[in-house]
Each structure stands twice: as C-alpha cells, then as structure tokens.
N, C-alpha and C positions, 0 to 999 in steps of 0.2 A: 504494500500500500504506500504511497506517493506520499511525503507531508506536505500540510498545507505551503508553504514557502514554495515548493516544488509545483505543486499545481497552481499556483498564484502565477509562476514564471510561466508557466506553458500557456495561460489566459493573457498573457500582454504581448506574447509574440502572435501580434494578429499584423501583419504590416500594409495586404494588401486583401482588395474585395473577397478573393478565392479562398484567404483564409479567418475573411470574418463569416463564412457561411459554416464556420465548423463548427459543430458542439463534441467537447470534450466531454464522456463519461468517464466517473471514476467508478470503481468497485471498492465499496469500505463496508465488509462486514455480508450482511444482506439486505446491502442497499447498493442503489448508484446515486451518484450526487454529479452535478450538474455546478460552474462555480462560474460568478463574474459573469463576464461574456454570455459563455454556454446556458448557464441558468435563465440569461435574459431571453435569448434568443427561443429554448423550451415555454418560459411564459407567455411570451409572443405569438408562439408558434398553436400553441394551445388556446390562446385567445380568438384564432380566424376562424370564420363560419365554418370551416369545412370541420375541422375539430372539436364544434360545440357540443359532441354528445362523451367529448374526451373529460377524465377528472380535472381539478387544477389543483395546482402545486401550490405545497404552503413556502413562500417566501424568509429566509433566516437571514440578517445580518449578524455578523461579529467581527469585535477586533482583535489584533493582533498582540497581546501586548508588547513582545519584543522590540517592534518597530511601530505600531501605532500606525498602522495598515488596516484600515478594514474593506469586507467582502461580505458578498453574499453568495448562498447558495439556496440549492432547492434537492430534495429526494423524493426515492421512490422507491421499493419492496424492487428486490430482482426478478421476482414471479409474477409484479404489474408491470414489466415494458409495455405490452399491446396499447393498457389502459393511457399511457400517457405519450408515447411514439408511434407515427402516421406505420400502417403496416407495411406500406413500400418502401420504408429507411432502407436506406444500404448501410451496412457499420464495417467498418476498418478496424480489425484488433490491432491495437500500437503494443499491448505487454499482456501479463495476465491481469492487468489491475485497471486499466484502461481499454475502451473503445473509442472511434472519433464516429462521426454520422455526419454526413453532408445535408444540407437542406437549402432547400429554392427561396432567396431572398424576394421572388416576386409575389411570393404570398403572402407578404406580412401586411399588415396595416399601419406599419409603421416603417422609417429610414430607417434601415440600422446606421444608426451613426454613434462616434464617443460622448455626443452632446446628451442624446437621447438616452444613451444606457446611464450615464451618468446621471441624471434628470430619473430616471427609473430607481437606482440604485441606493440615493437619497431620500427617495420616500419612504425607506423603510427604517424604523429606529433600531439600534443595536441594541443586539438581545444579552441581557445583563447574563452572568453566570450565575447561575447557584450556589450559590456557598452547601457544600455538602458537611455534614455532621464530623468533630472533629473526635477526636480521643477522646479530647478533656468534656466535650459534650457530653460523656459517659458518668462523668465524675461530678456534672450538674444534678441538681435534683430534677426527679423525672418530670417531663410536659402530662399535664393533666387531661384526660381523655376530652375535658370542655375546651380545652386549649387547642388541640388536634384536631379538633373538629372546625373550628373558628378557619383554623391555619386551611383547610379540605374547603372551605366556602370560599374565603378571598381569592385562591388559587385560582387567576384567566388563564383556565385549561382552552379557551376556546383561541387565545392569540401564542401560544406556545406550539412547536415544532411536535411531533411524536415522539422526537427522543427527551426530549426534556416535562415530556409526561411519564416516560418512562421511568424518567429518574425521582422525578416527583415522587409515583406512587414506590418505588424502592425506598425511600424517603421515609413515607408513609408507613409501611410495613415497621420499619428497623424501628422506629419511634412505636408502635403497638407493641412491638416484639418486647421492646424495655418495659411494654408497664404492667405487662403479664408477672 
C-alpha cells in the first residue's frame, strides 16, 4: 500500500489534458480510495445524467500534519466497483495496490480545470481526528452509562466517513466493555 505522500505525488503529476483524464485507484484494505484529482473527477463523473441511478460518494478532507498539506478523498467497498464505475471502464493495473481508469472528459458538466477542482476541494471542511482513548483513560474513573449515551446522540454519524463510524462504534464498545 502506497502512503499518502506517495499518492499525493502521483495526483500532481497531471501536466497535460491526456493525463488529467486519469483517475488513480488505490487499494487500502477492502477498499479503493480515489484522492485529489481522481476523487474529483469520480464525483463529477457520478454527478452526469447518464450515472444518476449510480450511488454517490461520501467526500473526506484531511491534513497532513507533517507539512500542513491537505486533501481529499472518497471510497468504496472493492465488491461495489459496478455500483460506482461506468461498466465500460477500461483499468490499467500500474502494481498490486493500484489501478488507473481513463475517462471521457466530454461528459462532465463541468471544465476540468485546477480552478475548479480547487473551488470543489475547499468546500469541504477538514475532518478533525478522533482522539482515540489513551492508557491513562483507563486509570480515569469510569464514563457513566448516562454519559455514553449523551456522547451516542451528539455523535453526526450522518457527516462522518464509514471508517470513522467505525471507529466510533469501536469507541463505543471498549467504553461499555469498562463498565461491565
């Protein structure tokens, strides 16, 4: 699997028309993620008529903190390609961890241009991280099942990614787990 730095560098070598019509998949896990560029171009691409009966993608931004880089991306289950890729793609394996897929820029509704994706890119807020439970959390006195509950309502399950529900309800769990 590619890190992100790595797949960041492969989304900015876009230099001419022929290779901003690429979308870059990665494979991380059982998922593919789609990043920058290729993410935008998938939203796009799933926004035209002809793909209306296609799912749509949940949008994620994050930064980087090393460098204070941020991106976005978008996934999808490796067992839904159909649901979110036209079934005439052609894909190109570049490794085992990537695929590229060409796609018809005259189908969009939009230029692809750097104005535009950038203008896309910034409407999405960067998604805070979780602070995940530490050691000494253990050595807190335990959250109260009314408290847990409070924390299960405030929770906007509805603007979070799937993985970061995931971790939630992991979250969730490990805090029940303690007040047994």
């Amino acid at each position: 699997m590619a890190k992100i730095a790595e797949i960041l560098s492969i989304e900015k070598e876009r230099s001419d028309a022929s290779t901003q019509q690429i979308v870059h998949l990665f494979k991380e896990g059982g998922f593919y993620r789609a990043y920058n560029w290729s993410a935008w171009i998938l939203v796009m691409m799933l926004r035209t008529k002809e793909h209306d009966e296609k799912k749509q993608l949940c949008v994620s931004r994050k930064t980087i903190k090393s460098s204070g880089d941020d991106f976005v991306f978008v996934g999808f289950p490796l067992k839904s390609i159909n649901k979110f890729i036209p079934q005439d793609a052609q894909f190109t394996p570049v490794n085992d961890s990537q695929i590229d897929m060409v796609i018809d820029p005259t189908s969009f509704d939009t230029e692809l241009s750097i104005d535009a994706f950038e203008e896309w890119k910034q409407s999405f807020p960067i998604s805070e991280k979780r602070e995940k439970p530490t050691d000494t959390a253990a050595n807190q006195p335990r959250q109260g099942l009314t408290a847990l509950m409070s924390e299960v309502l405030k929770y906007p399950l509805e603007s979070r990614t799937p993985l970061q529900n995931m971790e939630f309800i992991s979250y969730l769990k490990q805090q029940l787990a303690s007040l047994l």
